[in-house]
PyMOL Python script that loads the backbone (N, CA, C, O; Angstrom):
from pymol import cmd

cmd.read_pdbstr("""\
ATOM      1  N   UNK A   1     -29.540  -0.517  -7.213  1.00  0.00           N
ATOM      2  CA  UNK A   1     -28.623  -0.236  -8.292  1.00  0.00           C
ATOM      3  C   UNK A   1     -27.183  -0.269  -7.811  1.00  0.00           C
ATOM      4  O   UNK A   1     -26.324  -0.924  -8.402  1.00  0.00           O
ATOM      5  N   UNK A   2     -26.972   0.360  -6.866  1.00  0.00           N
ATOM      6  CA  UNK A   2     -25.653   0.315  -6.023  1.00  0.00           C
ATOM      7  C   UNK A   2     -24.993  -0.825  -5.937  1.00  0.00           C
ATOM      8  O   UNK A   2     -23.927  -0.994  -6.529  1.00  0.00           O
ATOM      9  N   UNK A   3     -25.523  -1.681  -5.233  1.00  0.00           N
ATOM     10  CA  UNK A   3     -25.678  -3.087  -4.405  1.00  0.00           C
ATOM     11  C   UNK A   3     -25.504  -3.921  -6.021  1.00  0.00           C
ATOM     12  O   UNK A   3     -25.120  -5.089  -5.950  1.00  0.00           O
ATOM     13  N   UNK A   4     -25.676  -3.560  -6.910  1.00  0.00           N
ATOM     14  CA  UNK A   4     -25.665  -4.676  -8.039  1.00  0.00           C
ATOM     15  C   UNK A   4     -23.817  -4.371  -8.600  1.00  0.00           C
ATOM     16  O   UNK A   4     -22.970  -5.146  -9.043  1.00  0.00           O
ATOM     17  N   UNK A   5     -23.797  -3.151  -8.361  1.00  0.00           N
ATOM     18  CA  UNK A   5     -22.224  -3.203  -9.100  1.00  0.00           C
ATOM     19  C   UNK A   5     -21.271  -3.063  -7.882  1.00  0.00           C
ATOM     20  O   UNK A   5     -20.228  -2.541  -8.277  1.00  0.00           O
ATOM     21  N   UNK A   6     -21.233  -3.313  -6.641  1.00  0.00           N
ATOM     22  CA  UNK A   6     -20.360  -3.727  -5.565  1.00  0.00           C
ATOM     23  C   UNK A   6     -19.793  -4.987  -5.881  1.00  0.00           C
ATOM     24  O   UNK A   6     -18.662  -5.135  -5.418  1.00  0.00           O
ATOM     25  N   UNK A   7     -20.385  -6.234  -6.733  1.00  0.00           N
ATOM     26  CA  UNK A   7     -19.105  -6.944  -7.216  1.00  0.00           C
ATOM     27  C   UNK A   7     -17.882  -6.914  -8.092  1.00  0.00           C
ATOM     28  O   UNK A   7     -16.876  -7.568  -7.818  1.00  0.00           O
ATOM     29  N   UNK A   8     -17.985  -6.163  -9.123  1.00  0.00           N
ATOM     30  CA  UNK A   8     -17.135  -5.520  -9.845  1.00  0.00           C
ATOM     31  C   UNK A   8     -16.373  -4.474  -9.585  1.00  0.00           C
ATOM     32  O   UNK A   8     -15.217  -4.396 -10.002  1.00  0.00           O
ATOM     33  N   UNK A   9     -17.168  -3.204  -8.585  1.00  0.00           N
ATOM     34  CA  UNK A   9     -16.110  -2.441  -7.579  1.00  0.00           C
ATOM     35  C   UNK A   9     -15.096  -3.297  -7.072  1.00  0.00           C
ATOM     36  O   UNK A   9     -13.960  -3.140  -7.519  1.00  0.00           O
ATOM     37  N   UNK A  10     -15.336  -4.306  -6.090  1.00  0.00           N
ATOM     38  CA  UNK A  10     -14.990  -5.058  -5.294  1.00  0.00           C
ATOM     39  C   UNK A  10     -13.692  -6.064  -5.930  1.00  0.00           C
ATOM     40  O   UNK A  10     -12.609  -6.158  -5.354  1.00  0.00           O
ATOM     41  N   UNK A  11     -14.034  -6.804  -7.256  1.00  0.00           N
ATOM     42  CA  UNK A  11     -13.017  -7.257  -8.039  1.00  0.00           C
ATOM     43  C   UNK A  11     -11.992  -6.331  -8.714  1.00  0.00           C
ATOM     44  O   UNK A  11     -10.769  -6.444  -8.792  1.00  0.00           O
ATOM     45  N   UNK A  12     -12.820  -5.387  -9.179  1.00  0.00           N
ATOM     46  CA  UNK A  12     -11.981  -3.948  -9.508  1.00  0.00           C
ATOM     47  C   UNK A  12     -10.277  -3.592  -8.609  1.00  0.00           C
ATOM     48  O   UNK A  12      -9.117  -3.500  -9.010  1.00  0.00           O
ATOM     49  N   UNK A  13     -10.926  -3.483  -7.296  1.00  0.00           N
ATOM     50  CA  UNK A  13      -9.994  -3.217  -6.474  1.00  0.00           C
ATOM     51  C   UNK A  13      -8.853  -4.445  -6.190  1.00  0.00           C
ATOM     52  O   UNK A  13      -7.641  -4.332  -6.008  1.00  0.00           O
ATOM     53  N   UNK A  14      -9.562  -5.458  -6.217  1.00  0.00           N
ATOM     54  CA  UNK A  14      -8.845  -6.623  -5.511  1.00  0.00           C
ATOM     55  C   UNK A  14      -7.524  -6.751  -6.711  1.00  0.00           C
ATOM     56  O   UNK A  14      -6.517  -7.391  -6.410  1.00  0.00           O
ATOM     57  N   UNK A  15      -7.657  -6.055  -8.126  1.00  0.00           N
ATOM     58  CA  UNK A  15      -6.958  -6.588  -9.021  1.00  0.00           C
ATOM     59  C   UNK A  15      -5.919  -5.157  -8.806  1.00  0.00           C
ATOM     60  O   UNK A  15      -4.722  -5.437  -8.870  1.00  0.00           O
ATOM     61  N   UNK A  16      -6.212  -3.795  -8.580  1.00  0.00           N
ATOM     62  CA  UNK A  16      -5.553  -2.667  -8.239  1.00  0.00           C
ATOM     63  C   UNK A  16      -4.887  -3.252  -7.347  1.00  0.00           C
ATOM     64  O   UNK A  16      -3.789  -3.693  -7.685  1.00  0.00           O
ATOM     65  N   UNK A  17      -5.293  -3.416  -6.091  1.00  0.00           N
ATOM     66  CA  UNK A  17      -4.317  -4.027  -4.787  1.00  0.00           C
ATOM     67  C   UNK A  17      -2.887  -5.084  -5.096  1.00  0.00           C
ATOM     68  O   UNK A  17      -1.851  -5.341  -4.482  1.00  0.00           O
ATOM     69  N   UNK A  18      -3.497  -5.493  -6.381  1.00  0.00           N
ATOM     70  CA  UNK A  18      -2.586  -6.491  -6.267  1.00  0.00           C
ATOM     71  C   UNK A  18      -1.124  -6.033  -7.340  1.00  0.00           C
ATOM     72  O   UNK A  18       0.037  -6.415  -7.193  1.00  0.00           O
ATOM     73  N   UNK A  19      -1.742  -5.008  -8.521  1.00  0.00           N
ATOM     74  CA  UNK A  19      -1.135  -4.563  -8.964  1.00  0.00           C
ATOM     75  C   UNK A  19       0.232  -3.106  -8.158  1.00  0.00           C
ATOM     76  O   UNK A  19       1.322  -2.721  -8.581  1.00  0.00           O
ATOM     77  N   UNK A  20      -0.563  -2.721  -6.936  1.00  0.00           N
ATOM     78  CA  UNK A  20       0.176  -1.886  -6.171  1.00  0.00           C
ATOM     79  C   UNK A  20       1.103  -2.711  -5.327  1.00  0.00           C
ATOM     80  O   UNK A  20       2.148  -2.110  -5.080  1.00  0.00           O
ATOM     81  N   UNK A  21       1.034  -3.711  -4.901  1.00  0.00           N
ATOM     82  CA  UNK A  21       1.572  -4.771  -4.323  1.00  0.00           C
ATOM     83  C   UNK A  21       2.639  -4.917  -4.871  1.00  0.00           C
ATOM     84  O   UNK A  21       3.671  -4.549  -4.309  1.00  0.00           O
ATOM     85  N   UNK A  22       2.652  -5.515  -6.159  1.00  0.00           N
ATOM     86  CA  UNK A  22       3.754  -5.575  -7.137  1.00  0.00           C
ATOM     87  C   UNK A  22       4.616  -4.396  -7.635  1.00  0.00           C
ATOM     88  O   UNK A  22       5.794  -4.608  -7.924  1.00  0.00           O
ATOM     89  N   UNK A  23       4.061  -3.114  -7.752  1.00  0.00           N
ATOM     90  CA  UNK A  23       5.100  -2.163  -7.913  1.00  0.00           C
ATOM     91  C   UNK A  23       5.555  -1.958  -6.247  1.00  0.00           C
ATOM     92  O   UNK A  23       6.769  -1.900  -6.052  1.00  0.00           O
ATOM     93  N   UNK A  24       4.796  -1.865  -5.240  1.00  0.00           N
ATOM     94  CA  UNK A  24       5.703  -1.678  -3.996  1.00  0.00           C
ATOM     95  C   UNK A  24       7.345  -3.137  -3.756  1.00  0.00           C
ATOM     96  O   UNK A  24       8.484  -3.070  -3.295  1.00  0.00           O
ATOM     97  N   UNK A  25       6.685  -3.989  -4.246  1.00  0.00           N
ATOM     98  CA  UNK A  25       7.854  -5.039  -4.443  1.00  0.00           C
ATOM     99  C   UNK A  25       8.787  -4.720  -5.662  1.00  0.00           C
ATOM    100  O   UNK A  25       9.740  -5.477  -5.844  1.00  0.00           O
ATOM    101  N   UNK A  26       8.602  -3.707  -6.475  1.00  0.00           N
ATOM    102  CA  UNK A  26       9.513  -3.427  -7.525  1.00  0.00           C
ATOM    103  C   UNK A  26      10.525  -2.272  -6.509  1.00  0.00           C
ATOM    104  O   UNK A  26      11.688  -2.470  -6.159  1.00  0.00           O
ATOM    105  N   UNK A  27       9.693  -1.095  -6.206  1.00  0.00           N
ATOM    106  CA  UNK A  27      10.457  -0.234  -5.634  1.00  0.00           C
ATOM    107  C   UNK A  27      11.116  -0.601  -4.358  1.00  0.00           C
ATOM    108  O   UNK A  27      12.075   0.097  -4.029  1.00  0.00           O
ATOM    109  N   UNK A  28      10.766  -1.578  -3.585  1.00  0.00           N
ATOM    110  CA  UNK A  28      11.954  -2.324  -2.508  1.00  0.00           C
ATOM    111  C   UNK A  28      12.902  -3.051  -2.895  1.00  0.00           C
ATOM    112  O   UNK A  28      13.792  -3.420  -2.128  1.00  0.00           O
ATOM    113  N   UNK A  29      12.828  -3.500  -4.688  1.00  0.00           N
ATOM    114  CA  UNK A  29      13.869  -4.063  -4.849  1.00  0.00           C
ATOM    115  C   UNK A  29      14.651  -3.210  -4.908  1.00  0.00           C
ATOM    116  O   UNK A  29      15.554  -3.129  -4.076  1.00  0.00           O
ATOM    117  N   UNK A  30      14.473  -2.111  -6.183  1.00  0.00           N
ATOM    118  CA  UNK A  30      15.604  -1.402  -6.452  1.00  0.00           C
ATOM    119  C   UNK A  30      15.530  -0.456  -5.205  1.00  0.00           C
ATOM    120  O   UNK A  30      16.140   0.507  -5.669  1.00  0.00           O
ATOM    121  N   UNK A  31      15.212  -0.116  -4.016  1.00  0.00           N
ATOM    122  CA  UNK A  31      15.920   0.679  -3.319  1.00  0.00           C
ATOM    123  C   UNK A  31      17.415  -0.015  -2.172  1.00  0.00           C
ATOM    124  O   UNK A  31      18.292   0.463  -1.451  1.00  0.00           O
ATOM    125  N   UNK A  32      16.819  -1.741  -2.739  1.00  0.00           N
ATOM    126  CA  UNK A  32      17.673  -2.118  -1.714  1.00  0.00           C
ATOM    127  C   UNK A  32      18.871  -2.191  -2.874  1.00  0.00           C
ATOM    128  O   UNK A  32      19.862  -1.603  -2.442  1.00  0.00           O
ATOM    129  N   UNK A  33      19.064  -2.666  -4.055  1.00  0.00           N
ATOM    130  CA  UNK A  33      19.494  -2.835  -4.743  1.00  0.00           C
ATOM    131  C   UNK A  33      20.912  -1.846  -4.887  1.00  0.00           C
ATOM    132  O   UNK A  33      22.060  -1.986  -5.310  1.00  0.00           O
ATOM    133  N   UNK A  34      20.094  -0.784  -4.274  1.00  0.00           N
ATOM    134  CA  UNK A  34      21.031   0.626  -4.498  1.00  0.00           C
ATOM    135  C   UNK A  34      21.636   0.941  -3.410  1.00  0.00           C
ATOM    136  O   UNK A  34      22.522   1.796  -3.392  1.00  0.00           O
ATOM    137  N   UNK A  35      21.176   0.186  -2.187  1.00  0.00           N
ATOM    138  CA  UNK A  35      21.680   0.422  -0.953  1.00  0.00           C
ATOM    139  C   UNK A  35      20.976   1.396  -0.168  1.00  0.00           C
ATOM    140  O   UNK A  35      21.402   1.942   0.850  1.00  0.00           O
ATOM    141  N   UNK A  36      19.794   1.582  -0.758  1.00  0.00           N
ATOM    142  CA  UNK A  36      19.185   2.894   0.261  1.00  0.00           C
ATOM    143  C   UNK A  36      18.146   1.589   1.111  1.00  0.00           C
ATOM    144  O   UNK A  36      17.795   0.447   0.813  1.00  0.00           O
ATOM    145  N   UNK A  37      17.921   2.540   2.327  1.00  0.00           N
ATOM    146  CA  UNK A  37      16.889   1.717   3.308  1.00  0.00           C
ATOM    147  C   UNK A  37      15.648   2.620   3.007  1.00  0.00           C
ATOM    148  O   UNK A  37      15.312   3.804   3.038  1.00  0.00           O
ATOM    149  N   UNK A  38      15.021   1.025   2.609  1.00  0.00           N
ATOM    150  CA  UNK A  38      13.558   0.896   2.793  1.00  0.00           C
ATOM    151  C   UNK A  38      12.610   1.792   3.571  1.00  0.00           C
ATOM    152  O   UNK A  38      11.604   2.390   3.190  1.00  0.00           O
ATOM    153  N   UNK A  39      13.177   1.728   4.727  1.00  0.00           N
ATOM    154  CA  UNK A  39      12.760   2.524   5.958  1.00  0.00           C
ATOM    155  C   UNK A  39      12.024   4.014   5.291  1.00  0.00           C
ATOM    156  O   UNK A  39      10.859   4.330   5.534  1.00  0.00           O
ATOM    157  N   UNK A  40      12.862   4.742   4.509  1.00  0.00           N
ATOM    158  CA  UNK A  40      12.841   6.101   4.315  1.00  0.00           C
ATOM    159  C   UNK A  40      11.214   6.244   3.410  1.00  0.00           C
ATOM    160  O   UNK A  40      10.337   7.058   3.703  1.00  0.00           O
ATOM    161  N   UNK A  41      11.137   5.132   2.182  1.00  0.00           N
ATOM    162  CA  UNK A  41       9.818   5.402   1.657  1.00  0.00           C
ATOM    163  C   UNK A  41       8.688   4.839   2.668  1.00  0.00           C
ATOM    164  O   UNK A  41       7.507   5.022   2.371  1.00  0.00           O
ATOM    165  N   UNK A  42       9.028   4.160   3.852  1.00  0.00           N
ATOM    166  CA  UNK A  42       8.098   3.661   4.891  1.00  0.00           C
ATOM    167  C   UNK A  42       7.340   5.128   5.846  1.00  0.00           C
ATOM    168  O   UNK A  42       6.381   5.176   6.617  1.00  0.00           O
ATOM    169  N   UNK A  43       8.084   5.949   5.456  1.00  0.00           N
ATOM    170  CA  UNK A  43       8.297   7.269   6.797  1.00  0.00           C
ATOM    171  C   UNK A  43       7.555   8.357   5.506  1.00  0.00           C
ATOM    172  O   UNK A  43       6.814   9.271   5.869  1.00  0.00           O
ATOM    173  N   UNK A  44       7.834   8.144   4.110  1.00  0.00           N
ATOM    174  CA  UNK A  44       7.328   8.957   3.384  1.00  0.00           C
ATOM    175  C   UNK A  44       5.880   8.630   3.319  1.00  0.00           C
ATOM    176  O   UNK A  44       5.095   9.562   3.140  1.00  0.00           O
ATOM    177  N   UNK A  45       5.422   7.387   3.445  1.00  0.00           N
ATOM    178  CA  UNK A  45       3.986   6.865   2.903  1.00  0.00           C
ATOM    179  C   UNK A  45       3.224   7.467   4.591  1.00  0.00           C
ATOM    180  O   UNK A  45       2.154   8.072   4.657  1.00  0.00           O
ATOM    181  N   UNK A  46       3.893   7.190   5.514  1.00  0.00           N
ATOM    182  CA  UNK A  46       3.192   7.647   7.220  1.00  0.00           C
ATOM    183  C   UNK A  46       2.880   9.279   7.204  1.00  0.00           C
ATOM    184  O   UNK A  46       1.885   9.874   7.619  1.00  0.00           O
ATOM    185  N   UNK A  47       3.965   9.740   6.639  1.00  0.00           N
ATOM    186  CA  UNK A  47       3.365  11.229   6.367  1.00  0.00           C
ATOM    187  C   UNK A  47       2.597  11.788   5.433  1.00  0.00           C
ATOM    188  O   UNK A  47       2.126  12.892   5.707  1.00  0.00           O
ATOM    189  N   UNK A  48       2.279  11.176   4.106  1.00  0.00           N
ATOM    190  CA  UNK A  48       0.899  11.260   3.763  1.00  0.00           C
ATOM    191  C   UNK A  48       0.085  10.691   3.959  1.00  0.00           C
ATOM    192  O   UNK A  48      -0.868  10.823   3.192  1.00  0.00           O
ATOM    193  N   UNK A  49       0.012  10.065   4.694  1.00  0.00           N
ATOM    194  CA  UNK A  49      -1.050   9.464   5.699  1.00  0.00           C
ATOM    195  C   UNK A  49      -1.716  10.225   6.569  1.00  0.00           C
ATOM    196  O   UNK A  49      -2.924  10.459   6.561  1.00  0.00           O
ATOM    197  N   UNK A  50      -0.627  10.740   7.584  1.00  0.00           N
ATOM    198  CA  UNK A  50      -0.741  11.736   8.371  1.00  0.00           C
ATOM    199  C   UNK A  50      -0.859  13.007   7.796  1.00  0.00           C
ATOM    200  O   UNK A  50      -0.623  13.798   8.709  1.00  0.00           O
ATOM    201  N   UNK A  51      -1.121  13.680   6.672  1.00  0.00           N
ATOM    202  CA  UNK A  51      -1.293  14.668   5.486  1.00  0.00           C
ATOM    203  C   UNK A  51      -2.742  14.765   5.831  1.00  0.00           C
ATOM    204  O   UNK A  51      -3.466  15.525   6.474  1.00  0.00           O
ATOM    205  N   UNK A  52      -2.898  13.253   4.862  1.00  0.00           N
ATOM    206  CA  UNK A  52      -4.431  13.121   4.533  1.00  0.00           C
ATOM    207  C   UNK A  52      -5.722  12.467   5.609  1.00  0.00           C
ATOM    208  O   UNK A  52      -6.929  12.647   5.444  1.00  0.00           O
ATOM    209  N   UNK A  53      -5.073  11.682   6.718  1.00  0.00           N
ATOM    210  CA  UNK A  53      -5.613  11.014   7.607  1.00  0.00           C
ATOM    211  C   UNK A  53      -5.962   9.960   7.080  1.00  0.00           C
ATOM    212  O   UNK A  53      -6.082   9.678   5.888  1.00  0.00           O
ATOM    213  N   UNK A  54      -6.212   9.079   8.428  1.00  0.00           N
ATOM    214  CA  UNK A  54      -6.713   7.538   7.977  1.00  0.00           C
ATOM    215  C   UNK A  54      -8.066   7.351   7.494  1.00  0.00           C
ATOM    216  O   UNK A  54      -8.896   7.807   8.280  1.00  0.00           O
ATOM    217  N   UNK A  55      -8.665   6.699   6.203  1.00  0.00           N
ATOM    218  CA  UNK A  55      -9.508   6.352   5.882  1.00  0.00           C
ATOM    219  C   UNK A  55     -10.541   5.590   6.869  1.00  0.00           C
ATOM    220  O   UNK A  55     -10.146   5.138   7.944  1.00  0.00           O
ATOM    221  N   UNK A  56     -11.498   5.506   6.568  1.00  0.00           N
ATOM    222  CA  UNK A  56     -12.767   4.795   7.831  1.00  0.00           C
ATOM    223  C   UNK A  56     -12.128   3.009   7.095  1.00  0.00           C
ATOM    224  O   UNK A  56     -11.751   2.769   5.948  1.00  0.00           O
ATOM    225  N   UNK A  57     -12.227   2.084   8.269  1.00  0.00           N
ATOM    226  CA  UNK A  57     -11.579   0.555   8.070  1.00  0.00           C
ATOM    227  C   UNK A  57     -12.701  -0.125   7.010  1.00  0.00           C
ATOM    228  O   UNK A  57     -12.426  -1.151   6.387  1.00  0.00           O
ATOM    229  N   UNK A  58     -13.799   0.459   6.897  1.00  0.00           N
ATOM    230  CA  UNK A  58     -14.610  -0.436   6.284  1.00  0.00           C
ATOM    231  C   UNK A  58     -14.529   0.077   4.921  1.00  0.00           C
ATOM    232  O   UNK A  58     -15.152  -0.546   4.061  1.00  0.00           O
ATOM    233  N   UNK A  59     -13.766   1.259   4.534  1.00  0.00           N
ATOM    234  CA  UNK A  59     -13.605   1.897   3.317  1.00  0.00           C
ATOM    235  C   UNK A  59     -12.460   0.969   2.688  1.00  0.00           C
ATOM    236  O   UNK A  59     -12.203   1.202   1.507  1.00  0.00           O
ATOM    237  N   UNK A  60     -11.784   0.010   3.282  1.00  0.00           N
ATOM    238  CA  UNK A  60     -10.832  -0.361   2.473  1.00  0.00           C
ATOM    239  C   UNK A  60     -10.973  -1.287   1.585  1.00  0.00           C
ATOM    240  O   UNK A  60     -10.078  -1.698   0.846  1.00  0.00           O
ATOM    241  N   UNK A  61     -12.403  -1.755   1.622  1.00  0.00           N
ATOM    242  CA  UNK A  61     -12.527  -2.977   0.962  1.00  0.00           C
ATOM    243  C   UNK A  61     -13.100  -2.112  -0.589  1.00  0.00           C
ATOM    244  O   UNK A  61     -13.857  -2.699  -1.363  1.00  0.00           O
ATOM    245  N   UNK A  62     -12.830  -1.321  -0.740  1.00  0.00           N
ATOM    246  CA  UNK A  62     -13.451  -0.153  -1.840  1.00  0.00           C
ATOM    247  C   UNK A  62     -12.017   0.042  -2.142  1.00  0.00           C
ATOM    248  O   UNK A  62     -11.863  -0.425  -3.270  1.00  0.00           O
ATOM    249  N   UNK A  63     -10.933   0.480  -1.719  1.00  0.00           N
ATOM    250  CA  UNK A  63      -9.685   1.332  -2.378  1.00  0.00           C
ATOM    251  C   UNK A  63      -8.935   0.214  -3.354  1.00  0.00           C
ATOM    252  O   UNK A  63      -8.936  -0.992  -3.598  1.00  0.00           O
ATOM    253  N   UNK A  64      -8.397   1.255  -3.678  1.00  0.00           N
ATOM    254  CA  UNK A  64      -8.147   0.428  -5.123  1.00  0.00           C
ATOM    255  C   UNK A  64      -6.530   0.353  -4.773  1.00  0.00           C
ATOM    256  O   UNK A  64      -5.781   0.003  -5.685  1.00  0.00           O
ATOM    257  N   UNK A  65      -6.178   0.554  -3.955  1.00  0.00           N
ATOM    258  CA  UNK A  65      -4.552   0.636  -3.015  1.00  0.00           C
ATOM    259  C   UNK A  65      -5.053  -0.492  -1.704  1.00  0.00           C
ATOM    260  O   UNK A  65      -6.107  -0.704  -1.104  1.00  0.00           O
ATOM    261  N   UNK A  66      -3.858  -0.966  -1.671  1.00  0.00           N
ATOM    262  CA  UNK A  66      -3.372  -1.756  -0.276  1.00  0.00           C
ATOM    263  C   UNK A  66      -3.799  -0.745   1.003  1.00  0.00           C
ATOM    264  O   UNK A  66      -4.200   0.403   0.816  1.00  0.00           O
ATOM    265  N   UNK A  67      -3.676  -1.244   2.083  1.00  0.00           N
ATOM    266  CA  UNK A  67      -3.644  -0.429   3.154  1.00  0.00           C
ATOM    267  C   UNK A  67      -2.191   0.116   3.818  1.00  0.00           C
ATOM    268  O   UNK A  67      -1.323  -0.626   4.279  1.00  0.00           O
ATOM    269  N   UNK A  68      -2.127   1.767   3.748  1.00  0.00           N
ATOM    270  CA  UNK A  68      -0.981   2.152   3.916  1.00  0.00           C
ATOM    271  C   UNK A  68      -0.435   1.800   5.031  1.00  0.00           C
ATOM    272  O   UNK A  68       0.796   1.807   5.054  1.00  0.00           O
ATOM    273  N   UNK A  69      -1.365   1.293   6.582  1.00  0.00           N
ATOM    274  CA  UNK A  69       0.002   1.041   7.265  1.00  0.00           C
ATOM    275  C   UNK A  69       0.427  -0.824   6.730  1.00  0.00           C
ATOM    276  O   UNK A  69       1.555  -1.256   6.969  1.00  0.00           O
ATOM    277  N   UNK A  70      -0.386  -1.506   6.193  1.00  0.00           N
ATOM    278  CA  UNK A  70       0.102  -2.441   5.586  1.00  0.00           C
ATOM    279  C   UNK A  70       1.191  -2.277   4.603  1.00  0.00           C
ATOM    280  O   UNK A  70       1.841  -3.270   4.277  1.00  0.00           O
ATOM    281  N   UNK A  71       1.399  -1.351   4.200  1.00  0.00           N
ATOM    282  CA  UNK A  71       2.506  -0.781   2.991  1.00  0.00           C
ATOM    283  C   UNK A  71       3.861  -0.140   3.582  1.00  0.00           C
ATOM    284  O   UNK A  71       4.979  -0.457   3.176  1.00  0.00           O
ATOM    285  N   UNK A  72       3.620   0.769   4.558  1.00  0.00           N
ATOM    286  CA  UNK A  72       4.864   0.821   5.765  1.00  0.00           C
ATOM    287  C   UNK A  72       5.065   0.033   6.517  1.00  0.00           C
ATOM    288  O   UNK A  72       5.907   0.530   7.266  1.00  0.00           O
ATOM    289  N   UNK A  73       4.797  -1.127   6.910  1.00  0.00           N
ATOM    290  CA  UNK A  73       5.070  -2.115   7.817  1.00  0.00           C
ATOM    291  C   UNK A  73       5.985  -2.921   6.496  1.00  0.00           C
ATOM    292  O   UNK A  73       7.177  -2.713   6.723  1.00  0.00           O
ATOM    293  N   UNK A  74       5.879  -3.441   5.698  1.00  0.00           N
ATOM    294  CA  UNK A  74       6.423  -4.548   4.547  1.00  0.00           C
ATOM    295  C   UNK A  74       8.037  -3.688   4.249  1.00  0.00           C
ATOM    296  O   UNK A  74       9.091  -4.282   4.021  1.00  0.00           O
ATOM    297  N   UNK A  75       7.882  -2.289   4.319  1.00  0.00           N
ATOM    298  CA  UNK A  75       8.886  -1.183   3.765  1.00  0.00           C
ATOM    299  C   UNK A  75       9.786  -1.175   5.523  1.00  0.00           C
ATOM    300  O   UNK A  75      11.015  -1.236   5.558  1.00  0.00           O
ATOM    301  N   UNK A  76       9.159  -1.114   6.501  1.00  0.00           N
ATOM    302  CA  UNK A  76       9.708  -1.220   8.030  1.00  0.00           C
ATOM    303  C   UNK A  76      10.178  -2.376   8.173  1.00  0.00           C
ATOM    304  O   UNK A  76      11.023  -2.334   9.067  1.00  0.00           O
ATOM    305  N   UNK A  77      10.062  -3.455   7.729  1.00  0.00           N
ATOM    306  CA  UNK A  77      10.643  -4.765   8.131  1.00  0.00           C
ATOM    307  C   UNK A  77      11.711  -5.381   7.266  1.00  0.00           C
ATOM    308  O   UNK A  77      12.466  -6.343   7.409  1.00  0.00           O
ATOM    309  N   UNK A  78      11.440  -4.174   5.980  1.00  0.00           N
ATOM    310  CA  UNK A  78      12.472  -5.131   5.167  1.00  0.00           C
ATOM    311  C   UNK A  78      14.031  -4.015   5.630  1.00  0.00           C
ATOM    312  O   UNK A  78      15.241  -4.237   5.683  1.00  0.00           O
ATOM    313  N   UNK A  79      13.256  -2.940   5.859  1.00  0.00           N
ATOM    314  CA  UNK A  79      14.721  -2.054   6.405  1.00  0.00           C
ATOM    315  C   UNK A  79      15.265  -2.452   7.552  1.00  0.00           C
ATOM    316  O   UNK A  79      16.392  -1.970   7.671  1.00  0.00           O
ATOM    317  N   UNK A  80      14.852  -3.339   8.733  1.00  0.00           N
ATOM    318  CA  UNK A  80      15.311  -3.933   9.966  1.00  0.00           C
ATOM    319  C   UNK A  80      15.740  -5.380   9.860  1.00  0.00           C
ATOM    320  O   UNK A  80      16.022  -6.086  10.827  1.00  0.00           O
ATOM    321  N   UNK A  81      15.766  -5.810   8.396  1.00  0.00           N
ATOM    322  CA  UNK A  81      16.438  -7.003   8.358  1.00  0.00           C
ATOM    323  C   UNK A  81      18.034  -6.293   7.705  1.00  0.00           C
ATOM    324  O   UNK A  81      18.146  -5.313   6.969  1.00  0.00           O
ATOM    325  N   UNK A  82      19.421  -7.400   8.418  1.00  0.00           N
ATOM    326  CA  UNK A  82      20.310  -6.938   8.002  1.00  0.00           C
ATOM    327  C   UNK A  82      20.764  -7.026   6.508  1.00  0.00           C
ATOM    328  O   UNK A  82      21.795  -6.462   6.141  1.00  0.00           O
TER     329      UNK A  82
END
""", "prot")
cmd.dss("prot")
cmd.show_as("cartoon", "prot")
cmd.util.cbc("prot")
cmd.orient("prot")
């Protein structure tokens, strides 16, 4: 029974991911927009991370979110470009 709805979990998520994707690219616009660095929501997402701890790696193909250090790294790189 499980095993029959892991494709629709599975698409489920892939369409969440992509939708979180796109608001994390909304909120880097307007933070750059405004002049604040990126950096700062990169350092906010590591500490609830570090709050909640890291999920097991094989759990990610289930979350319905990106992977957070994939989400602070995109927020870390766009604050180290000038």
């Amino acid at each position: 029974m499980i095993a029959g709805g892991l494709p629709l979990v599975y698409a489920k998520s892939r369409y969440s991911r992509a939708e979180e994707m796109e608001a994390d690219g909304a909120a880097l616009e307007g933070l750059q927009r405004h002049g604040k660095d990126p950096r700062h929501f990169a350092r906010i997402l590591a500490a609830l991370e570090r709050q909640q701890g890291p999920s097991a790696p094989e759990m990610r193909y289930f979350s319905s979110h990106p992977a957070t250090q994939e989400r602070i790294r995109r927020f870390e790189e766009a604050g180290a470009k000038p």
